[in-house]
Chimera marker file (.cmm) of the C-alpha trace (Angstrom):
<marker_set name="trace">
<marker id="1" x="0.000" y="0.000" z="0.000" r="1" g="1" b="0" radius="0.5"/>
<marker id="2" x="2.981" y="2.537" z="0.902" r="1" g="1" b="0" radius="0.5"/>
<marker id="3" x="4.439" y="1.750" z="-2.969" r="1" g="1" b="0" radius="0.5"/>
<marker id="4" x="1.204" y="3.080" z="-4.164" r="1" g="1" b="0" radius="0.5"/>
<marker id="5" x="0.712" y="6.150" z="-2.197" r="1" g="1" b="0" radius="0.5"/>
<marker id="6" x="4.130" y="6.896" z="-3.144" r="1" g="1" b="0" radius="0.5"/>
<marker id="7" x="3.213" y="6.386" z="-7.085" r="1" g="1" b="0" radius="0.5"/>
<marker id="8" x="0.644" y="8.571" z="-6.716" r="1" g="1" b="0" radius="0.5"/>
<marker id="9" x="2.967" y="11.090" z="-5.052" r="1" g="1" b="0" radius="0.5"/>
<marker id="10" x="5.148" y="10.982" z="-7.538" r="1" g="1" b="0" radius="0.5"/>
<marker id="11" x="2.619" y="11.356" z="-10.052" r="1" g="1" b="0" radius="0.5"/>
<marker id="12" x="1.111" y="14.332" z="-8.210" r="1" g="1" b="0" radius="0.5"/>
<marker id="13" x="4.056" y="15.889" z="-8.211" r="1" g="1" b="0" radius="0.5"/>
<marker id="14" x="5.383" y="15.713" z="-12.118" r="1" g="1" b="0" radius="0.5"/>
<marker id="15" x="1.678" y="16.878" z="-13.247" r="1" g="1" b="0" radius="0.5"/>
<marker id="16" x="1.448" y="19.897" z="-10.805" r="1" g="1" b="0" radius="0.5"/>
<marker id="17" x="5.343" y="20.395" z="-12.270" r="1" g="1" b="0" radius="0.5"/>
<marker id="18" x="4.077" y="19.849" z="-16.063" r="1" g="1" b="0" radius="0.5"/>
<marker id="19" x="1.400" y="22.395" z="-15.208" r="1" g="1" b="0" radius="0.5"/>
<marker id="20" x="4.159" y="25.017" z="-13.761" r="1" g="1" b="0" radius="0.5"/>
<marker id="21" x="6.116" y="24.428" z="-16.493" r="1" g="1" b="0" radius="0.5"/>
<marker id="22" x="3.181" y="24.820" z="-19.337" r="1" g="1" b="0" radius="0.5"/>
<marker id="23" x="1.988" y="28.033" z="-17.387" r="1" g="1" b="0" radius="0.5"/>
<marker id="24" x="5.452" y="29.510" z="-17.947" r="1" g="1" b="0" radius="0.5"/>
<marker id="25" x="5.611" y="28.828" z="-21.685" r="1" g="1" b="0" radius="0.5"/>
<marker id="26" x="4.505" y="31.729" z="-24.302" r="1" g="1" b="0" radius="0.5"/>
<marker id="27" x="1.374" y="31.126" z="-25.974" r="1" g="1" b="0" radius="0.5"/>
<marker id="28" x="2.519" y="31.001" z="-28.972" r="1" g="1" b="0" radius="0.5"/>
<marker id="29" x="4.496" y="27.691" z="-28.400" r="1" g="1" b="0" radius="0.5"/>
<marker id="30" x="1.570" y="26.302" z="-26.543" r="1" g="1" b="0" radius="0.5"/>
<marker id="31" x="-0.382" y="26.256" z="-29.782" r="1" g="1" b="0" radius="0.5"/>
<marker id="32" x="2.283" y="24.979" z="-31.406" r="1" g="1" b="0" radius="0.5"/>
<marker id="33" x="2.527" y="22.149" z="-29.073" r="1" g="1" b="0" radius="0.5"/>
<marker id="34" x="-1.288" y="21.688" z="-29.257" r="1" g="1" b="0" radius="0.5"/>
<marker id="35" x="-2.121" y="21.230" z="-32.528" r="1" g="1" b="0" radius="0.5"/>
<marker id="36" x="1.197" y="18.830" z="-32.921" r="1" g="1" b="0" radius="0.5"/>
<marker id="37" x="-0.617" y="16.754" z="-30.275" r="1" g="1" b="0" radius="0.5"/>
<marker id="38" x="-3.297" y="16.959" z="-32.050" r="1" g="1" b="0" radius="0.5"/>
<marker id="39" x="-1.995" y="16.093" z="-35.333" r="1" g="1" b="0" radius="0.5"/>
<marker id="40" x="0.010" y="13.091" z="-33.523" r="1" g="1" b="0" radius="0.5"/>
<marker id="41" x="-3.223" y="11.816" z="-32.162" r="1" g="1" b="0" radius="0.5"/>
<marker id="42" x="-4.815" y="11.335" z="-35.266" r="1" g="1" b="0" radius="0.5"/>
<marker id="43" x="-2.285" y="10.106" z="-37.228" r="1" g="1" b="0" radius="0.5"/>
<marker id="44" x="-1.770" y="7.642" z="-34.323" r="1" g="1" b="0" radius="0.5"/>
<marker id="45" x="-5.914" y="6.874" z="-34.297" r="1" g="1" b="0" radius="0.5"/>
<marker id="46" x="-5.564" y="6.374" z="-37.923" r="1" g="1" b="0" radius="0.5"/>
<marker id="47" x="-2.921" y="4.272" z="-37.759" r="1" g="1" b="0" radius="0.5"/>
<marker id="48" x="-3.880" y="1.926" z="-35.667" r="1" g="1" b="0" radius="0.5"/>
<marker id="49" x="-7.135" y="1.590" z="-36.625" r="1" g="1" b="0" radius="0.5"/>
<marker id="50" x="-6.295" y="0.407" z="-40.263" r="1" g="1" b="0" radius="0.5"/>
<marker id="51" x="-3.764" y="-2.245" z="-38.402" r="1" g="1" b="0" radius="0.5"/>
<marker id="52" x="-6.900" y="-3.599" z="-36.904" r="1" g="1" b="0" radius="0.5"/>
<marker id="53" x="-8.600" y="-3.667" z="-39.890" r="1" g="1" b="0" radius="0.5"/>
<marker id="54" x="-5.776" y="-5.598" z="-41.703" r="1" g="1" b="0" radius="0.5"/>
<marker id="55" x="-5.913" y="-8.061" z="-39.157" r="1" g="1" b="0" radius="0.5"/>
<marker id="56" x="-9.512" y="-8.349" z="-39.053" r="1" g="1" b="0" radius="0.5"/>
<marker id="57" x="-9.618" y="-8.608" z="-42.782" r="1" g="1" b="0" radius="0.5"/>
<marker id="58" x="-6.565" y="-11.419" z="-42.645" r="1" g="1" b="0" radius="0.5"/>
<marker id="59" x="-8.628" y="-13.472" z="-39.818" r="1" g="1" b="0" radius="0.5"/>
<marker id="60" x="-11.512" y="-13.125" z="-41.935" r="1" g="1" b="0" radius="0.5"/>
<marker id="61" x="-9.651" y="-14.456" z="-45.177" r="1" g="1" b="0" radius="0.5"/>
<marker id="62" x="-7.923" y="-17.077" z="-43.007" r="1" g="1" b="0" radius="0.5"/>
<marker id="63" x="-11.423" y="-18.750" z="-41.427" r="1" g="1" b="0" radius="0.5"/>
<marker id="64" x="-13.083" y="-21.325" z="-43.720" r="1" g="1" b="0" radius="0.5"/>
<marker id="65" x="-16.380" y="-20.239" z="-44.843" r="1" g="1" b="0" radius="0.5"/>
<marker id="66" x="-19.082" y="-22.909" z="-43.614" r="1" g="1" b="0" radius="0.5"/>
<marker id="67" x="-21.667" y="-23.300" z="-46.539" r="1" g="1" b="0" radius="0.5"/>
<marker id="68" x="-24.858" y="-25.084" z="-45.738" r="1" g="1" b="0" radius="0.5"/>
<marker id="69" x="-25.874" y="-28.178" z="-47.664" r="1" g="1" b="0" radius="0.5"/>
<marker id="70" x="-28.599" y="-27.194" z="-50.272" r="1" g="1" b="0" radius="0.5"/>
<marker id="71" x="-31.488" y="-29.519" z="-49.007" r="1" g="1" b="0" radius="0.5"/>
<marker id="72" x="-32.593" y="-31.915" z="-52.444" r="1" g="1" b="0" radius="0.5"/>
<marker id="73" x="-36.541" y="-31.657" z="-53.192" r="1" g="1" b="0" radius="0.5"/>
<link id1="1" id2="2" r="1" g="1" b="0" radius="0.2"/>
<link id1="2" id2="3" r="1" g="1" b="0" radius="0.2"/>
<link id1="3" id2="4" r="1" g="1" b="0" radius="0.2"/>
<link id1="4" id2="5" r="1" g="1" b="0" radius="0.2"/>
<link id1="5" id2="6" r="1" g="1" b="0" radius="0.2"/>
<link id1="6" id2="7" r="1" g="1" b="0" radius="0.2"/>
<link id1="7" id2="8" r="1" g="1" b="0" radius="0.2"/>
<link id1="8" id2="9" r="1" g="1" b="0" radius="0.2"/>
<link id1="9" id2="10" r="1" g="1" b="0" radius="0.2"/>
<link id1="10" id2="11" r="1" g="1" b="0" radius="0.2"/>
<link id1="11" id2="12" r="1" g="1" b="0" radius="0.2"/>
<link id1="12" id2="13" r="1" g="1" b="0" radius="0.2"/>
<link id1="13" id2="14" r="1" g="1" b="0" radius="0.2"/>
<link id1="14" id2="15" r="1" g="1" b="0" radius="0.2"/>
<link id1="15" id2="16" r="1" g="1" b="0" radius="0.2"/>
<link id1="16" id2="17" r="1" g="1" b="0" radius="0.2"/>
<link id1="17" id2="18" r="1" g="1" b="0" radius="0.2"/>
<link id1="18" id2="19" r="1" g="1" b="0" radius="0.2"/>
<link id1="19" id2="20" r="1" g="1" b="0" radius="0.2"/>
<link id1="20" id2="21" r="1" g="1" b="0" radius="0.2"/>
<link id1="21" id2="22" r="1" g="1" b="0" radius="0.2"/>
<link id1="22" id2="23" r="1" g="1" b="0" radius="0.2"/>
<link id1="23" id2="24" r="1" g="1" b="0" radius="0.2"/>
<link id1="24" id2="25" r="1" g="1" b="0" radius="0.2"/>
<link id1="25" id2="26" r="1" g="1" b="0" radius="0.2"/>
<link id1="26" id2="27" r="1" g="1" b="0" radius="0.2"/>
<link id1="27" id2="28" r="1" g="1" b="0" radius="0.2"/>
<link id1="28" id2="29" r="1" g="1" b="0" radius="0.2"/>
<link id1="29" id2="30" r="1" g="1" b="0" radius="0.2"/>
<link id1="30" id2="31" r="1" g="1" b="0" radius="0.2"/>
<link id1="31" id2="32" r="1" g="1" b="0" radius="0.2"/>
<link id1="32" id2="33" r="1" g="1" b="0" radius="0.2"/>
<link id1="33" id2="34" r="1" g="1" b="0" radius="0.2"/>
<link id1="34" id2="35" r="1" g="1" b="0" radius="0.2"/>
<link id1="35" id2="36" r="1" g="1" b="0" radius="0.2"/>
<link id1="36" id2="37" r="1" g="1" b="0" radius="0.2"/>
<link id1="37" id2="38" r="1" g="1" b="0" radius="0.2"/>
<link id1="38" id2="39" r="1" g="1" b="0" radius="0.2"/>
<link id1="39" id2="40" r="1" g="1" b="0" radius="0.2"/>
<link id1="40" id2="41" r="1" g="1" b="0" radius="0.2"/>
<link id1="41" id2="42" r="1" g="1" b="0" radius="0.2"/>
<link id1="42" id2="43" r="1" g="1" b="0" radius="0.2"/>
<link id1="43" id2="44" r="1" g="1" b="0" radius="0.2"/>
<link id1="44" id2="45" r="1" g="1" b="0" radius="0.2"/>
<link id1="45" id2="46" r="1" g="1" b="0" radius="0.2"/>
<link id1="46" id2="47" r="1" g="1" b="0" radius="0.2"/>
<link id1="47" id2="48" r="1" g="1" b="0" radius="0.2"/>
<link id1="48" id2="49" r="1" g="1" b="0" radius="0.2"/>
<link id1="49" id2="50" r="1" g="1" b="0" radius="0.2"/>
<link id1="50" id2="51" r="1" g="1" b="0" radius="0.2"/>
<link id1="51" id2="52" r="1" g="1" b="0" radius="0.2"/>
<link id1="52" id2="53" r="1" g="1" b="0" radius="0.2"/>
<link id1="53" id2="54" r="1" g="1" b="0" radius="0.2"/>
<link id1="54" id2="55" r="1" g="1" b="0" radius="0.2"/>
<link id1="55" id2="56" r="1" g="1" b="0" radius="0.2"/>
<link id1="56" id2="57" r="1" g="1" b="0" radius="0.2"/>
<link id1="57" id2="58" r="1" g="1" b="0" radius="0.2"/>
<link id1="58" id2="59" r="1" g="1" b="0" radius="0.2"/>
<link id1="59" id2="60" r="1" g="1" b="0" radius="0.2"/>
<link id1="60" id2="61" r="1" g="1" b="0" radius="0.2"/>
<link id1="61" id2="62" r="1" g="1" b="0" radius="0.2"/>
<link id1="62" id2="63" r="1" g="1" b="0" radius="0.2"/>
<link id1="63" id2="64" r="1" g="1" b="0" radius="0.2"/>
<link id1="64" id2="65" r="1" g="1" b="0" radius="0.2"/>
<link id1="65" id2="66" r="1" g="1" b="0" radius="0.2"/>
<link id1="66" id2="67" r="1" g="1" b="0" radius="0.2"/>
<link id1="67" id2="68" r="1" g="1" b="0" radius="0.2"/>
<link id1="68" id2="69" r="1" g="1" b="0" radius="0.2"/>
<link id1="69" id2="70" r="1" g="1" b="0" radius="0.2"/>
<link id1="70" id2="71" r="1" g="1" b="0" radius="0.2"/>
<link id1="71" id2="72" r="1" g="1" b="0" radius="0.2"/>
<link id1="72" id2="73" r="1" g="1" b="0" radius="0.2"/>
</marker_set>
């Protein structure tokens, strides 16, 4: 229990220091850095959705297809 109240300390600690350090930073920057994020997200979204879909698509390809018996008469 003490290693996890220490995590969170720790944790506390670097986002009240990322806040600090963001506060300090021109604006100008900050929208920089912003719309990179952004921009990284979606490319990173994209990304890995179309790797799912590849390997959706390659399970589907891969899975025999089960065709019923046409019933005679």
């Amino acid at each position: 229990m003490r290693l996890r109240t220490l995590e969170h300390g720790i944790l506390g600690f670097l986002a009240l220091g990322v806040l600090i350090w963001l506060d300090l930073l021109p604006v100008g920057i900050l929208d920089r850095v912003a719309v990179g994020l952004l921009g990284w997200a979606a490319f990173s979204t994209l990304l890995v959705a179309s790797a799912g879909a590849w390997v959706a698509f390659a399970r589907a390809r891969a899975r025999p297809t089960h065709r019923r018996a046409k019933k005679s008469g």
